[in-house]
N, CA, C and O of each residue as an XYZ file, in Angstrom:
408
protein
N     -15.460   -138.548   -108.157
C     -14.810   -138.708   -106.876
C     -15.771   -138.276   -105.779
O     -16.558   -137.352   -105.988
N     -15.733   -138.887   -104.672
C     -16.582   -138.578   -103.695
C     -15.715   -138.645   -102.675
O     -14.720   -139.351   -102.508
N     -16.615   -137.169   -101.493
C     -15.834   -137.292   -100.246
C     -15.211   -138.552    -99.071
O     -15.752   -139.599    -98.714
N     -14.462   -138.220    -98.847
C     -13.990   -139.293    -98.130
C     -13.580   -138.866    -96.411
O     -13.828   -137.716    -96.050
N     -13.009   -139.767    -95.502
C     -13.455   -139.571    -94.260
C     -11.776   -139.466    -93.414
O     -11.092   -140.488    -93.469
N     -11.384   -138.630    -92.910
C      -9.982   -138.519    -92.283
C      -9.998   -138.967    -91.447
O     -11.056   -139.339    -90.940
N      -8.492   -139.203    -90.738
C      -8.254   -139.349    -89.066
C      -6.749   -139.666    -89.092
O      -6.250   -140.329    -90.002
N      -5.980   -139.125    -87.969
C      -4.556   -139.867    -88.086
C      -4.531   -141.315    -87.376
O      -5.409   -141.722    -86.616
N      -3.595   -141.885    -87.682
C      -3.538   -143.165    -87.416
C      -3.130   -143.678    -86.276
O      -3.485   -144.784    -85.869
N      -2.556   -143.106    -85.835
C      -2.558   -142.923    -83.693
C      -2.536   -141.298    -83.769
O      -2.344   -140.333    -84.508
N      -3.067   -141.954    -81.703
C      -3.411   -140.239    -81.288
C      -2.247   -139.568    -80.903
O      -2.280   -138.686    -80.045
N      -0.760   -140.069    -81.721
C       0.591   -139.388    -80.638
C       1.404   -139.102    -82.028
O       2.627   -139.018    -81.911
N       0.664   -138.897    -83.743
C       1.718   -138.876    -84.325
C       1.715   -137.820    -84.843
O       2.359   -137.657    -85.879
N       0.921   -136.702    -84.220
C       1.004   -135.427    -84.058
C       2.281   -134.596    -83.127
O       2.352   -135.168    -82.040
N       3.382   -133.348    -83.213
C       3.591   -132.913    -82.198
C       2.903   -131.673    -82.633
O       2.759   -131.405    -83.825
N       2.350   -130.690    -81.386
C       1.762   -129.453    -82.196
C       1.649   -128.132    -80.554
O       1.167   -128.487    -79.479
N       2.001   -127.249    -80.717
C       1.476   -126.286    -79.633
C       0.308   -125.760    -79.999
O      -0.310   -125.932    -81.050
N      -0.037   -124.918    -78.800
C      -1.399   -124.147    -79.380
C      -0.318   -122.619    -79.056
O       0.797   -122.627    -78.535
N      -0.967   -121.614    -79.479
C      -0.390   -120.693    -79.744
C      -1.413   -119.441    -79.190
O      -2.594   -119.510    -79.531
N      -1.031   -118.463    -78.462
C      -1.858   -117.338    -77.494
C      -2.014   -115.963    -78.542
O      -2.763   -115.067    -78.931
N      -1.275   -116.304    -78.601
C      -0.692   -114.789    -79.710
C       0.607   -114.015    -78.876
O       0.839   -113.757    -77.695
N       1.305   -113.802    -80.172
C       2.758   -113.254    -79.258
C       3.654   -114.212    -78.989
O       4.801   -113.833    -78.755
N       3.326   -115.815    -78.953
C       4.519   -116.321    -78.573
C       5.011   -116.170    -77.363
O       6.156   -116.527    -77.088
N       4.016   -115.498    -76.310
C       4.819   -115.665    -75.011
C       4.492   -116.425    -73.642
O       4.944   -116.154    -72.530
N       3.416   -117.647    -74.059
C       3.386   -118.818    -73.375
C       3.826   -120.149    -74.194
O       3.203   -121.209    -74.249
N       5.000   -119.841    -74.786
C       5.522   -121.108    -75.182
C       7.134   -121.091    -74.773
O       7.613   -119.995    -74.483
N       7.573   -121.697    -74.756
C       9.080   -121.927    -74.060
C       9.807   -121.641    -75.839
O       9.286   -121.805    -76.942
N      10.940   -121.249    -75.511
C      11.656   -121.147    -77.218
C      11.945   -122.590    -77.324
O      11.844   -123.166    -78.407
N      12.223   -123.065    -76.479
C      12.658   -125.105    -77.273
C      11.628   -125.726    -77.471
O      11.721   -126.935    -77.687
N      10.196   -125.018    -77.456
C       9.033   -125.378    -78.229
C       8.516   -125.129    -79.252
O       7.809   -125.796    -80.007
N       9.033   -123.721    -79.283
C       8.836   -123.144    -80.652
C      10.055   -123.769    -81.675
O       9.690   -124.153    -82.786
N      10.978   -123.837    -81.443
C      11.897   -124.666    -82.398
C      11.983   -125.944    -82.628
O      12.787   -126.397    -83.443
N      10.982   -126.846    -81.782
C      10.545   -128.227    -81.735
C       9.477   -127.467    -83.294
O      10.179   -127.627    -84.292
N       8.925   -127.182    -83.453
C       7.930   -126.808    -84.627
C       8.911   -126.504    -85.281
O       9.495   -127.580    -85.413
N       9.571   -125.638    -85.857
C      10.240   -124.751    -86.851
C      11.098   -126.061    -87.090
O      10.667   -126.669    -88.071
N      11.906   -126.522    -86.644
C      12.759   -127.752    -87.518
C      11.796   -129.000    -87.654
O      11.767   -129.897    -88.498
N      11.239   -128.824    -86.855
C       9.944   -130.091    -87.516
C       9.024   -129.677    -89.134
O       8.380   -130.486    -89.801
N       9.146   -128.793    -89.318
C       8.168   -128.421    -90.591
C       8.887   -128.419    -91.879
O       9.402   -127.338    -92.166
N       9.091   -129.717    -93.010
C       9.926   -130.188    -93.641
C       9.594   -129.591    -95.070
O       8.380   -129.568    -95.274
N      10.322   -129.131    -96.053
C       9.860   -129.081    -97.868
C       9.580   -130.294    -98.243
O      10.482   -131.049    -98.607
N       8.070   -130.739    -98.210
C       7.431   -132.283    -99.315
C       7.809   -131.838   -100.607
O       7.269   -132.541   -101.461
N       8.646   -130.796   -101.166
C       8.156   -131.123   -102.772
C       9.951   -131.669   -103.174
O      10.374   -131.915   -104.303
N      10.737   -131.739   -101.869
C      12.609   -131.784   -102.909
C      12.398   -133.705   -101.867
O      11.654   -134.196   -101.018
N      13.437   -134.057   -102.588
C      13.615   -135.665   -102.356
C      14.481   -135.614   -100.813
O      14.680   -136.598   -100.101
N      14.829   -134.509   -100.585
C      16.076   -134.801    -99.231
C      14.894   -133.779    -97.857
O      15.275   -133.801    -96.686
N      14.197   -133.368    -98.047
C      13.182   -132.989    -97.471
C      13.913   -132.273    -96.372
O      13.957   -132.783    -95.252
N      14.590   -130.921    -96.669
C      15.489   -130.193    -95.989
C      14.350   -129.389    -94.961
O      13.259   -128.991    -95.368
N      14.737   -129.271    -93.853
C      13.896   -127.661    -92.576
C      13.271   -126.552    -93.543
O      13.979   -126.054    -94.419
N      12.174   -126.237    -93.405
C      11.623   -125.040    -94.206
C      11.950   -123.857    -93.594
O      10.940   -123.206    -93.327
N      13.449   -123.091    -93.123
C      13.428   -122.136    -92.358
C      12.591   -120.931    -92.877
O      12.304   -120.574    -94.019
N      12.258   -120.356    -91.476
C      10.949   -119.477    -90.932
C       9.538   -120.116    -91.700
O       8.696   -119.447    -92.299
N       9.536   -121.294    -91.544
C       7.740   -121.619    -91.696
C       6.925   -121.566    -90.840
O       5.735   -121.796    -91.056
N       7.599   -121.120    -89.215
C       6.461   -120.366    -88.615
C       7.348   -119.725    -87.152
O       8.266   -120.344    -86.613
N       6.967   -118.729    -86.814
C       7.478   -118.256    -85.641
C       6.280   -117.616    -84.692
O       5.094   -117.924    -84.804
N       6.773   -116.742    -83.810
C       5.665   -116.363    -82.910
C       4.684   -114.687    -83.242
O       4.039   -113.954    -82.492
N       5.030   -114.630    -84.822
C       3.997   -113.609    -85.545
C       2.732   -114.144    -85.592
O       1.742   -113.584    -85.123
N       2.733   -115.416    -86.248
C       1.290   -116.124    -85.873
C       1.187   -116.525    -87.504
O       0.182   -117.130    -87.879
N       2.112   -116.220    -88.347
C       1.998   -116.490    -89.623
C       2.585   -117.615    -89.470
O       3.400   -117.704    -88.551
N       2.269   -119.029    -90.521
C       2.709   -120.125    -90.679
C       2.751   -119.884    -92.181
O       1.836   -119.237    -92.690
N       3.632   -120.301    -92.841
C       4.274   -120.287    -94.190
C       4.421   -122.040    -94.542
O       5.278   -122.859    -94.209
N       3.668   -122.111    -95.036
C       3.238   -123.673    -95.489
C       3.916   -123.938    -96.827
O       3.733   -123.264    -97.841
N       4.940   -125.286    -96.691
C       5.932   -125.138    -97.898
C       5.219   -125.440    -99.308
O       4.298   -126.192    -99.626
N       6.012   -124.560   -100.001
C       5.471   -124.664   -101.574
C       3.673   -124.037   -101.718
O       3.001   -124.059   -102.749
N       3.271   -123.557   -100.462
C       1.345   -123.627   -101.050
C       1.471   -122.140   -100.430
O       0.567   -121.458   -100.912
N       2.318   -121.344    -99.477
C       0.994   -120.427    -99.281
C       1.103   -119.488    -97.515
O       2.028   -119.669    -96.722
N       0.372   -118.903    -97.370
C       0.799   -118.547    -95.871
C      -0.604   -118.456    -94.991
O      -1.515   -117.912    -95.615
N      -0.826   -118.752    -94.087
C      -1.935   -119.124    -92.832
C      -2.161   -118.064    -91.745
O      -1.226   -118.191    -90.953
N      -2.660   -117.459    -91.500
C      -2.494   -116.334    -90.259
C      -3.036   -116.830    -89.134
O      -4.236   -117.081    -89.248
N      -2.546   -117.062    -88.062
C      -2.920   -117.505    -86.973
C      -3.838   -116.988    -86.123
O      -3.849   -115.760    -86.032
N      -4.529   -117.545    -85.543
C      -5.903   -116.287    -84.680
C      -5.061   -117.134    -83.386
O      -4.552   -118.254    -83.402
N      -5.168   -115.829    -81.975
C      -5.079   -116.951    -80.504
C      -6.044   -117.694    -79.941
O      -7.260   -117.536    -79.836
N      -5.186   -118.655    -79.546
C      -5.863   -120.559    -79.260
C      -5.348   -121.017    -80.587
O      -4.296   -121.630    -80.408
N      -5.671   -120.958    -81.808
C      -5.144   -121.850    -82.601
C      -4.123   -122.988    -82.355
O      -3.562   -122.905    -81.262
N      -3.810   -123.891    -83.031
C      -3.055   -125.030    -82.876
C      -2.402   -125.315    -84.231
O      -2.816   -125.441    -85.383
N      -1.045   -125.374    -83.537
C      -0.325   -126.073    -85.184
C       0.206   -127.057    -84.397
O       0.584   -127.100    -83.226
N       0.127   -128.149    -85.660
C       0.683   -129.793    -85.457
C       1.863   -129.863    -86.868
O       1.859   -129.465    -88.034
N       2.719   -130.537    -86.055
C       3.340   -130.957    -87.582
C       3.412   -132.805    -87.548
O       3.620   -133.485    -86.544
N       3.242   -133.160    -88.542
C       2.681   -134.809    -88.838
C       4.176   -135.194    -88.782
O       5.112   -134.399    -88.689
N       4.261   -136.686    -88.861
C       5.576   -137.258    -88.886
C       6.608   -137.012    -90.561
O       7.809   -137.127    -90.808
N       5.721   -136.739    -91.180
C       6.589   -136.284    -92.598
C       6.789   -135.083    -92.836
O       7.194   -134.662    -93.920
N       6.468   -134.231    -91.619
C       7.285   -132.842    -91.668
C       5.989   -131.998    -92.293
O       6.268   -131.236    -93.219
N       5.190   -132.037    -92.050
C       3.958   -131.271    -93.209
C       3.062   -130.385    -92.039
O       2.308   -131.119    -91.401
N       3.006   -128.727    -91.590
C       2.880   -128.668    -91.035
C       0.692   -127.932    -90.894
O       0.232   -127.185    -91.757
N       0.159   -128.243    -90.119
C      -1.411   -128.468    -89.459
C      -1.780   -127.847    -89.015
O      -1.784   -128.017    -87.796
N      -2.323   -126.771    -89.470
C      -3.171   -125.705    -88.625
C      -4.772   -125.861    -88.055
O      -5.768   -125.946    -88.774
N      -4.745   -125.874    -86.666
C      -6.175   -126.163    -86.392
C      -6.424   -124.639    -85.717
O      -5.677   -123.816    -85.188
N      -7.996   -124.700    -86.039
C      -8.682   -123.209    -85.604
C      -8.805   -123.295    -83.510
O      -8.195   -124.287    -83.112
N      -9.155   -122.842    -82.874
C      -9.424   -122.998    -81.385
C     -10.900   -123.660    -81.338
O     -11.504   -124.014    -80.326
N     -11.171   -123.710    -82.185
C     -12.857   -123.990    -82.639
C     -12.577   -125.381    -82.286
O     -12.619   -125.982    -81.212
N     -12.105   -125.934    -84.176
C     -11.816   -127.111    -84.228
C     -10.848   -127.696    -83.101
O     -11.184   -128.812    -82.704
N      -9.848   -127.213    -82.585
C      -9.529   -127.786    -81.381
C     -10.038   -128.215    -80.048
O      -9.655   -128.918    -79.113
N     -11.086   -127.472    -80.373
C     -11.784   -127.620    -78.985
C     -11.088   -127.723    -77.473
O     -10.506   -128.770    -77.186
N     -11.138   -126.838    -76.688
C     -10.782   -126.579    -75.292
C     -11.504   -127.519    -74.166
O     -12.618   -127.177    -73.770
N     -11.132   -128.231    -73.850
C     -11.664   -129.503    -72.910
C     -12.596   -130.135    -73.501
O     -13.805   -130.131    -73.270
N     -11.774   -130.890    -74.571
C     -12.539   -131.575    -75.652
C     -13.496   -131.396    -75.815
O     -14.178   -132.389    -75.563
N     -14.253   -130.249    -76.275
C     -15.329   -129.858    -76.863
C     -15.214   -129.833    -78.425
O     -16.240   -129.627    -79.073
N     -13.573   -130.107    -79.300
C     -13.700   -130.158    -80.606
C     -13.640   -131.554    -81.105
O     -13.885   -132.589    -80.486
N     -13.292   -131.402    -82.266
C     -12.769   -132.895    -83.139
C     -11.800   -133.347    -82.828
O     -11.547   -134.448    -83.318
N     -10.912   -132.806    -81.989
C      -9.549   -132.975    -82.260
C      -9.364   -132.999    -80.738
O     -10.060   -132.412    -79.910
N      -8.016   -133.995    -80.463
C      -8.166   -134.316    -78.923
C      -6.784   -134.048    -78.807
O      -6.061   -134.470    -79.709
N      -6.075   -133.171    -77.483
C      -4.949   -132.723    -77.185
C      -4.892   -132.802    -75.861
O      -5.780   -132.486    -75.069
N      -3.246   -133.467    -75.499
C      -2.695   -133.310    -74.024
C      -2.628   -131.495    -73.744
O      -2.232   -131.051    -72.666
């Protein structure tokens, strides 16, 4: 097997905040736009993963594992509920990363 090359398939089928630390430049109906967006891929009815992420900075990634958030980071969750942690790096701040954000 050999590496292969990513990208999503439009630039809008991401929703994702970036995150300061603390949770206290995000509105709460943003933070819960994430938290019911972040779905269990492994059951067939793909129920809300409650607390897969709040404003500790931990993201709890279903079935794999837990993520610690640094501030600037960025979480996205994809259209199948699967939720995306990008570094402030990889995000890049006035598109200086890979990754391009309103």
């Amino acid at each position: 097997m050999a590496t292969k090359t990513m990208g999503t398939a439009a630039t809008t089928t991401l929703t994702a905040v970036q995150w300061l630390g603390g949770g206290g430049n995000l509105l709460p109906a943003d933070i819960a736009t994430i938290q019911q967006s972040i779905l269990d891929d492994q059951t067939n009815t793909n129920p809300i993963w409650p607390g897969a992420w709040d404003t500790t900075g931990m993201l709890f990634v279903p079935n794999r594992g837990v993520l610690r958030m640094l501030p600037g980071d960025w979480i996205a969750v994809d259209s199948t509920g699967f939720p995306i942690l990008l570094s402030s790096l990889a995000a890049g701040s006035g598109g200086s990363g890979n990754w391009r954000h309103s």
